[in-house]
VOGU-564525 format. One record per residue (C-alpha): residue number from 1; x, y, z; residue in one letter. Coordinates in steps of 0.02 Angstrom, whole numbers. Layout:
% VOGU-564525
{node NUM; {X; Y; Z}; 'A'}
...
//
This chain:
% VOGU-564525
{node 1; {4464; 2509; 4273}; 'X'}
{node 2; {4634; 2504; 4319}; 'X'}
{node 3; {4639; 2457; 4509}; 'X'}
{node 4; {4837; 2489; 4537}; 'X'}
{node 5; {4799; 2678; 4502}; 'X'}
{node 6; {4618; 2689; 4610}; 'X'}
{node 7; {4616; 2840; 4748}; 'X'}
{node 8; {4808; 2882; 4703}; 'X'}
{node 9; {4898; 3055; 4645}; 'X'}
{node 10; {5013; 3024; 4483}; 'X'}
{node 11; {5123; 3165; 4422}; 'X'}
{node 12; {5200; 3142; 4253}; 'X'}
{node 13; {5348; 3259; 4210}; 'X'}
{node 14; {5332; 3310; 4038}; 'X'}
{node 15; {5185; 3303; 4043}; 'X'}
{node 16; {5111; 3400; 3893}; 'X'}
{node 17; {5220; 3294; 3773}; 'X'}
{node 18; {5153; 3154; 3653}; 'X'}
{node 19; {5162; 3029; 3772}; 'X'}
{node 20; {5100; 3128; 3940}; 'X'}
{node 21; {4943; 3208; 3835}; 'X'}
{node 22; {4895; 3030; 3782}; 'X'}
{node 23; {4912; 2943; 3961}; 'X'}
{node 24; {4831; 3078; 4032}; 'X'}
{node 25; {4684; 3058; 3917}; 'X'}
{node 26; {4682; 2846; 3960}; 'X'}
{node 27; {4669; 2870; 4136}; 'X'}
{node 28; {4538; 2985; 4150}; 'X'}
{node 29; {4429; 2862; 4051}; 'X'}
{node 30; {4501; 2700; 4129}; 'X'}
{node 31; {4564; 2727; 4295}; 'X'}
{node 32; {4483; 2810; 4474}; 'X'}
{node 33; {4646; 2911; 4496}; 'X'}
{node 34; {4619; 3048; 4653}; 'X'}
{node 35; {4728; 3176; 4553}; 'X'}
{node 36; {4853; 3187; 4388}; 'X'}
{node 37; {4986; 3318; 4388}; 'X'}
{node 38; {5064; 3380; 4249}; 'X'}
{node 39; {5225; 3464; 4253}; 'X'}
{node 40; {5315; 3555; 4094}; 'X'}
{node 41; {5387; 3712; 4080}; 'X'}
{node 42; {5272; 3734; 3920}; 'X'}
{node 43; {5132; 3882; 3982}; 'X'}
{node 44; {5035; 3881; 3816}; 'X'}
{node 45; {5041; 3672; 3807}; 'X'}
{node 46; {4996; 3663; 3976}; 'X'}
{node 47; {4844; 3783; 3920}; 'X'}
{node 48; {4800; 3703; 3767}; 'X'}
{node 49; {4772; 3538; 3894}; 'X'}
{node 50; {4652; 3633; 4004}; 'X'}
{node 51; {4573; 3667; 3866}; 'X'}
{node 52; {4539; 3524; 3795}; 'X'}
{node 53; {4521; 3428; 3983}; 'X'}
{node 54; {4418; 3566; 4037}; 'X'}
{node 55; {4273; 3396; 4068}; 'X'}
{node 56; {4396; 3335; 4199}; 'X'}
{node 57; {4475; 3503; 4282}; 'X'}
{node 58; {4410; 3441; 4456}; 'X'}
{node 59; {4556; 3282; 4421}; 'X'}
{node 60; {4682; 3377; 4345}; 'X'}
{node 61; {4827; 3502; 4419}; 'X'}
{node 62; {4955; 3605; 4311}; 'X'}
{node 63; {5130; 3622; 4361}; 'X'}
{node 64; {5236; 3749; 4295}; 'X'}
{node 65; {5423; 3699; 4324}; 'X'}
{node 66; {5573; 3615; 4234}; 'X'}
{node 67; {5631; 3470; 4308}; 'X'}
{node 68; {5818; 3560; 4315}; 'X'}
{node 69; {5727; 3632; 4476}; 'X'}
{node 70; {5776; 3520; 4638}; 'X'}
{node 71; {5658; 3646; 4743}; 'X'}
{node 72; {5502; 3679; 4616}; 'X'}
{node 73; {5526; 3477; 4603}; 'X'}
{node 74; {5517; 3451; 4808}; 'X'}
{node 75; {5365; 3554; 4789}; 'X'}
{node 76; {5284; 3468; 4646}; 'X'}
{node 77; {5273; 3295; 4734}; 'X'}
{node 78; {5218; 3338; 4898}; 'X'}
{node 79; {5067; 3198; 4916}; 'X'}
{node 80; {5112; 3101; 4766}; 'X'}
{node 81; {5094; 2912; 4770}; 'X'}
{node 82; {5154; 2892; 4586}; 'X'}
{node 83; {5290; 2996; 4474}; 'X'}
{node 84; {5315; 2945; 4296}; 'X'}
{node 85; {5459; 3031; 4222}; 'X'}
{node 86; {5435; 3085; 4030}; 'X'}
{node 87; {5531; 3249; 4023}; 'X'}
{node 88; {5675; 3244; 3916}; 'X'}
{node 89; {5754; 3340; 3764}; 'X'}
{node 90; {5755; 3220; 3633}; 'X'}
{node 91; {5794; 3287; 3458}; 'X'}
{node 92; {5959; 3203; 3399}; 'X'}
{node 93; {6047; 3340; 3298}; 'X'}
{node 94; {5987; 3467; 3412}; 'X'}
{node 95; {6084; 3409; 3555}; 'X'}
{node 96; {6211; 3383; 3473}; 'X'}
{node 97; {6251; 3570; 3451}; 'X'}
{node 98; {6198; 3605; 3625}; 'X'}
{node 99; {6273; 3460; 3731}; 'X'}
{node 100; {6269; 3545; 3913}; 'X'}
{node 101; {6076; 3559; 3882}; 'X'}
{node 102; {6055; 3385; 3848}; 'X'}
{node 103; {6157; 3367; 4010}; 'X'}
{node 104; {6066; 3477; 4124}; 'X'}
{node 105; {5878; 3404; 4065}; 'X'}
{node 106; {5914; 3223; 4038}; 'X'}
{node 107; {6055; 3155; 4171}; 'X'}
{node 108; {6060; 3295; 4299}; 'X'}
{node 109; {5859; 3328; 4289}; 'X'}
{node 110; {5810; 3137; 4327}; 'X'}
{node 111; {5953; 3124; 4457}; 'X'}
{node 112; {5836; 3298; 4542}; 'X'}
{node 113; {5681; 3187; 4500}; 'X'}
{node 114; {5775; 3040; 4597}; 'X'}
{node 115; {5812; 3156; 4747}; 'X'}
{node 116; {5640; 3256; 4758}; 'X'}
{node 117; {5559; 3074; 4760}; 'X'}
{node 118; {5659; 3005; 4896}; 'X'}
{node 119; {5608; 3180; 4999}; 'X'}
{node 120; {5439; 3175; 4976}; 'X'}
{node 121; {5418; 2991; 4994}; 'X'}
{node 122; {5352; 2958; 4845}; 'X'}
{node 123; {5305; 2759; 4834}; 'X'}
{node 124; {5349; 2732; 4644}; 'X'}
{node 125; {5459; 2835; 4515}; 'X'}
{node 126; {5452; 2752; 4335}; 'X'}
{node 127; {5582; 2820; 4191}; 'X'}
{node 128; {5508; 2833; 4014}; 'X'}
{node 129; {5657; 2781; 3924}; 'X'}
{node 130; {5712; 2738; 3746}; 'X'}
{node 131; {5796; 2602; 3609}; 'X'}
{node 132; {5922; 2771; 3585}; 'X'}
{node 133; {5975; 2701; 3754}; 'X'}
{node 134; {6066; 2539; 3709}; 'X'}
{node 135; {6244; 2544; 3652}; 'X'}
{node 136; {6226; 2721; 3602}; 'X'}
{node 137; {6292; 2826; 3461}; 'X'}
{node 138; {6253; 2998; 3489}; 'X'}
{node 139; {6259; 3106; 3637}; 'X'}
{node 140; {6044; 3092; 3662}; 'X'}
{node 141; {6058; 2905; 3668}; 'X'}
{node 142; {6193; 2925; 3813}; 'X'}
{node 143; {6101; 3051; 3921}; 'X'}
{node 144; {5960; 2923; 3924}; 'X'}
{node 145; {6086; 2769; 3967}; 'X'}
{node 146; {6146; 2866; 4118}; 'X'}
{node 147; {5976; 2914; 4149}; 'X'}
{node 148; {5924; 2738; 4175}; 'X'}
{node 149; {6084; 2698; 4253}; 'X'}
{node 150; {6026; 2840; 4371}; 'X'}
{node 151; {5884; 2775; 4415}; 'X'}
{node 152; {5915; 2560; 4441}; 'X'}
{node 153; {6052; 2621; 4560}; 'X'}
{node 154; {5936; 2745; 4638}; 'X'}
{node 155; {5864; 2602; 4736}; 'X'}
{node 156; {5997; 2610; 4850}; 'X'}
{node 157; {5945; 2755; 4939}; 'X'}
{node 158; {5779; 2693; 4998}; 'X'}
{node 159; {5786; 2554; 5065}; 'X'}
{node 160; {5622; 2515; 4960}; 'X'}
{node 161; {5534; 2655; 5018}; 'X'}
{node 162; {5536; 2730; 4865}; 'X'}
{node 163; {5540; 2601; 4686}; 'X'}
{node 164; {5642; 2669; 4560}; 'X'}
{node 165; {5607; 2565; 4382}; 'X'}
{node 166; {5614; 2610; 4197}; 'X'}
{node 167; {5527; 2576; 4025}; 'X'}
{node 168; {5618; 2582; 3883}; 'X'}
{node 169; {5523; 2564; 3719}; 'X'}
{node 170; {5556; 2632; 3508}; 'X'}
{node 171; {5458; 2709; 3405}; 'X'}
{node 172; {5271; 2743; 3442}; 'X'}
{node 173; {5116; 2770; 3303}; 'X'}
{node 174; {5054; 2937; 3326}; 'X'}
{node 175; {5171; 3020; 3431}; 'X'}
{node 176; {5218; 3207; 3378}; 'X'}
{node 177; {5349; 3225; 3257}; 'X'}
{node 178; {5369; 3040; 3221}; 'X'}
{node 179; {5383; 2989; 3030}; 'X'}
{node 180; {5195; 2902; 3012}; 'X'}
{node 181; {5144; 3077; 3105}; 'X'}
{node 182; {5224; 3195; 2993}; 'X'}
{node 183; {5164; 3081; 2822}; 'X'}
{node 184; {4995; 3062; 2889}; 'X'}
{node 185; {4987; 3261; 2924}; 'X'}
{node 186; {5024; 3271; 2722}; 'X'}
{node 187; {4902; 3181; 2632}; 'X'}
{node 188; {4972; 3247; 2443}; 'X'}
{node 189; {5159; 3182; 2463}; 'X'}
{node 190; {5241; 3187; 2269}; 'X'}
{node 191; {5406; 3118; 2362}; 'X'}
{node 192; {5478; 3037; 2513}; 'X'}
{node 193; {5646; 3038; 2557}; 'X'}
{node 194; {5717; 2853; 2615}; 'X'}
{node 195; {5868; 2846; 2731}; 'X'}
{node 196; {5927; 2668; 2684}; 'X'}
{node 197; {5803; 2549; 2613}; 'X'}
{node 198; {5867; 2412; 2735}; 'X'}
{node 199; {5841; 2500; 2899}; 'X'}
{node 200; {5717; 2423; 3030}; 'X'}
{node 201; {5627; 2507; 3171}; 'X'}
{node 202; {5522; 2438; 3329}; 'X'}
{node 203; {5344; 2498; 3350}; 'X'}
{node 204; {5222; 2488; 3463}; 'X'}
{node 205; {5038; 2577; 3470}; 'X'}
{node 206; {5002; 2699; 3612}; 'X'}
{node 207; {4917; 2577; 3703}; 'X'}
{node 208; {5005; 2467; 3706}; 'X'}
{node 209; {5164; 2604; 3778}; 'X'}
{node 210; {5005; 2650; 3900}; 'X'}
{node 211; {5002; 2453; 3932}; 'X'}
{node 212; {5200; 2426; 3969}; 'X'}
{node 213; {5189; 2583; 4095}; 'X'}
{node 214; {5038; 2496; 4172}; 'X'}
{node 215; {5120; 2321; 4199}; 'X'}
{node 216; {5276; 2396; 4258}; 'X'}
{node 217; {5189; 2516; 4382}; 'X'}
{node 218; {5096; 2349; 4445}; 'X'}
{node 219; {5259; 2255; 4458}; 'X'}
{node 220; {5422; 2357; 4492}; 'X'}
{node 221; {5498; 2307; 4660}; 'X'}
{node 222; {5638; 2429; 4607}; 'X'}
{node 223; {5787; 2428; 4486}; 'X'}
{node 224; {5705; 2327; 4349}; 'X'}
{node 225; {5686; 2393; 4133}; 'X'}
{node 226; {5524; 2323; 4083}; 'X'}
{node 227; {5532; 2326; 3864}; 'X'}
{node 228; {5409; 2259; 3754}; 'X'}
{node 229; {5427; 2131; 3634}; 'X'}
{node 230; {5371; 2244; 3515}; 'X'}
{node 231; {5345; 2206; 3314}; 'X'}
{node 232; {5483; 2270; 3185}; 'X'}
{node 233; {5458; 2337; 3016}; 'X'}
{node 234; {5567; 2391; 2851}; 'X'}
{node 235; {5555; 2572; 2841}; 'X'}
{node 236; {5538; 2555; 2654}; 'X'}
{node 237; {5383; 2449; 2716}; 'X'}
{node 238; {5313; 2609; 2809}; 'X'}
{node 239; {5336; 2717; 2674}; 'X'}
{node 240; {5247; 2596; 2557}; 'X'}
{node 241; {5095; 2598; 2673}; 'X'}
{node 242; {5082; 2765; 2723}; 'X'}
{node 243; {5139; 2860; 2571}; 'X'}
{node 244; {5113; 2703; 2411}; 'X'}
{node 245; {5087; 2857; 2268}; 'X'}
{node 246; {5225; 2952; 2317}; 'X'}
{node 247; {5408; 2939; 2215}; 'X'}
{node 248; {5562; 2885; 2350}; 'X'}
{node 249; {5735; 2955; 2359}; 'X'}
{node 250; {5875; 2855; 2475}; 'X'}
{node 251; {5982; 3003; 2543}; 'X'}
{node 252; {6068; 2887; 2674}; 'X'}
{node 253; {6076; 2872; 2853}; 'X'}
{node 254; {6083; 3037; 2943}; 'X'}
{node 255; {6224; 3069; 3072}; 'X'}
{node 256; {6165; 2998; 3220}; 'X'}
{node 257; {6049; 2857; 3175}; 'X'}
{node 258; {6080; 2684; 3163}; 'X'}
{node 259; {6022; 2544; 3026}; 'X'}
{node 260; {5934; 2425; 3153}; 'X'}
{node 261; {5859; 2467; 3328}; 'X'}
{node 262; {5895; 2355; 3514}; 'X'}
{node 263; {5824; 2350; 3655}; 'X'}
{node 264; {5891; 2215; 3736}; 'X'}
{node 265; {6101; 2174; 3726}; 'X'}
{node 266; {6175; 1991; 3739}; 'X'}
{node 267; {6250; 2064; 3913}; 'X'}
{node 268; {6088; 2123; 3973}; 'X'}
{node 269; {6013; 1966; 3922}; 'X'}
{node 270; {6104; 1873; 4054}; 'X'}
{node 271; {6017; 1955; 4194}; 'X'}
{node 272; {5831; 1960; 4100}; 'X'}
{node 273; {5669; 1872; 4128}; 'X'}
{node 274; {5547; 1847; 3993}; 'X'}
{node 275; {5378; 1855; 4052}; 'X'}
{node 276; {5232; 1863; 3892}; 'X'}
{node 277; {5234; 2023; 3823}; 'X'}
{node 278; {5386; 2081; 3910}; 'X'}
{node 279; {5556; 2079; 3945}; 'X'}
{node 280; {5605; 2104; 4141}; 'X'}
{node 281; {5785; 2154; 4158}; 'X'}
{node 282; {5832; 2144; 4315}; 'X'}
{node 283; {5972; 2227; 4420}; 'X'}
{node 284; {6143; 2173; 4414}; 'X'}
{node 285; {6216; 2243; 4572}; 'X'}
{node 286; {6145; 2201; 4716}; 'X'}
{node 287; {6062; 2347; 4767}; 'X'}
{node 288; {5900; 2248; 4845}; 'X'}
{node 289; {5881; 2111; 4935}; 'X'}
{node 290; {5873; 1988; 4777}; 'X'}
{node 291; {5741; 1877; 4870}; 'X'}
{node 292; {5607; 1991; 4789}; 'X'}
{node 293; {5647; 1964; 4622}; 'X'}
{node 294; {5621; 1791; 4650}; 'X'}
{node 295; {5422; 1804; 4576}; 'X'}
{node 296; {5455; 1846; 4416}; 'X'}
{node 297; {5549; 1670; 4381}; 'X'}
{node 298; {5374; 1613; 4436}; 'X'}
{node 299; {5284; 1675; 4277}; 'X'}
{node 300; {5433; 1699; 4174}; 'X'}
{node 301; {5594; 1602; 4101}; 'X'}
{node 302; {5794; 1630; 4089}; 'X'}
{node 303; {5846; 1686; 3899}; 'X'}
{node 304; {5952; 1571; 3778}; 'X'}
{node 305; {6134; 1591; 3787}; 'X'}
{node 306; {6177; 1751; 3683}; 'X'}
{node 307; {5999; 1825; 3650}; 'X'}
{node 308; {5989; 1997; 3599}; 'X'}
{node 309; {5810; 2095; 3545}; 'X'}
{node 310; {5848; 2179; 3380}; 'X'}
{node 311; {5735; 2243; 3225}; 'X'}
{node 312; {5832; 2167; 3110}; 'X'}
{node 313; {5842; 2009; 3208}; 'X'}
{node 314; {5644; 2000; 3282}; 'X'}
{node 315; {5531; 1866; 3259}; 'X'}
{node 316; {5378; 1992; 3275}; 'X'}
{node 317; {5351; 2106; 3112}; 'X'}
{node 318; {5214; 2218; 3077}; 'X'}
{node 319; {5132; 2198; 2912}; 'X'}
{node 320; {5062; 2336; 2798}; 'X'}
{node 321; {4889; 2292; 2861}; 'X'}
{node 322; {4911; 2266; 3026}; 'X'}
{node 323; {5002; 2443; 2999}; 'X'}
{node 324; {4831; 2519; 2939}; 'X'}
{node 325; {4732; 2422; 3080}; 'X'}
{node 326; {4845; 2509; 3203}; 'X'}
{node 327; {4816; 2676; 3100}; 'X'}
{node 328; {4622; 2661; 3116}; 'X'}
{node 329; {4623; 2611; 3294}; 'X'}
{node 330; {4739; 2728; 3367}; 'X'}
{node 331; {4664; 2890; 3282}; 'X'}
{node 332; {4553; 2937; 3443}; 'X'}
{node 333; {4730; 2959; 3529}; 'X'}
{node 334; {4842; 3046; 3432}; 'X'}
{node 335; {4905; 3190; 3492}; 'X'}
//
């Protein structure tokens, strides 16, 4: 059971998403939470959960709202101990056509997230963020960077009253829409079409994104990006596993998407604490007293001069069967 989360109200915003349906389903089996909220502005999602949750109803609460909402938002976390923020529009080309949307959910809705927390005095606010994040190149990427740039800075208001902290992981097995998800939903593929057979992409298993939320949750003081030293592999790799009878066509990359993922920049790296699984950025600014910061140079160590955490670049790749052993083991939670 997971003790940090015993007797305590968690709300996750965007909720009824890939990773929100998933969470919810791990802590009702391994953790003695009092209550989870879920908040979307999804009514038939948020159904389809109910559904399927009905076991646990007496646990769960559904909130309808958008997190563009300041008031519904104030509402929403009256007696919450624990906010995870997930919502966010995502889809690359998409906002790209509709750029004030991207806006309005992913920069101005955490900044309302940021200010309902520090209202209702909510102990612990943790950003789900993304690889798109670092040096981005389209306009989805940079919604997220000021998104976590929101949020390390929002620790300045609180005087640690509320923790403000973000995640930022890639590419997870069986989250909706992903490209394992969308091969695995068609068994009888004749032909798969291949940006660039050199591209690389992090990726992790739900649990262990379930697993980085967990450790940061336990550790944030506030202003820290936990990211996982997560495995890399070839795309052309994937494909092989996944899809081996199908015929392959490289169309190149698609506007928008890089050849290699990072999570973690040579600049960042200055300021970063590795500590066994993880990578602890911590803030730059001194927006906290830095004193508290001082534990995780207990279990951790400074980074060689001009580190960076690439796919390209990663000592960590996943092989094609430890690609199927992730398959097999992480069926019982896709979405």
């Amino acid at each position: 059971m997971i003790e940090i989360l015993k007797d305590k109200t968690i709300l996750i915003t965007g909720g009824t998403g890939s990773f929100g349906r998933n969470f919810v389903k791990y802590l009702l089996v391994h953790s003695e939470t009092k209550k989870i909220i879920i908040f979307s502005r999804d009514e038939f999602k948020q159904l389809q959960m109910q559904r399927e949750m009905n076991d646990h109803r007496h646990r769960l609460r559904f909130f309808l709202g958008d997190v563009r909402d300041l008031q519904r938002l104030q509402r929403a976390f009256s007696g919450v101990d624990i906010v995870i923020h997930a919502a966010a529009l995502k889809q690359v080309p998409t906002l790209e056509y509709n750029p004030f949307e991207a806006v309005k959910t992913n920069i101005l809705g955490s900044q309302n997230v940021i200010n309902a927390a520090i209202d209702q005095n909510v102990k612990k606010v943790l950003l789900i963020s993304t690889d798109k994040a670092v040096q981005p190149i389209n306009l989805y990427g940079s919604t997220k960077l000021c998104a976590e740039k929101l949020f390390v800075s929002g620790n300045s208001y609180t005087g640690g009253r509320t923790k403000f902290s973000c995640v930022r992981y890639g590419n997870v097995l069986g989250s909706r829409g992903s490209v394992i998800d969308l091969l695995l939903k068609d068994g009888n593929l004749k032909k798969v079409f291949i940006t660039d057979e050199r591209m690389t992409r992090f990726w992790l298993t739900l649990e262990q994104s379930f697993a980085l939320v967990l450790f940061a949750l336990d550790n944030m003081e506030g202003g820290e990006i936990f990211i996982p030293k997560a495995a890399s592999m070839k795309l052309v790799d994937l494909f092989t596993t996944v899809a081996p009878e199908a015929s392959r066509e490289v169309i190149g990359a698609r506007p928008g998407e890089k050849m290699h993922e990072i999570l973690l920049t040579t600049e960042e790296a200055k300021h970063t604490v590795s500590c066994n699984d993880y990578f602890v950025v911590l803030p730059e600014y001194n927006i906290l007293d830095i004193e508290i910061f001082k534990k995780y140079w207990q279990f951790g160590s400074k980074l060689p001069v001009g580190f960076f955490f690439a796919s390209d670049t990663n000592q960590k790749w996943l092989t094609p069967e430890q690609l199927r052993e992730w398959l097999r083991q992480s069926k019982f939670l896709q979405a």
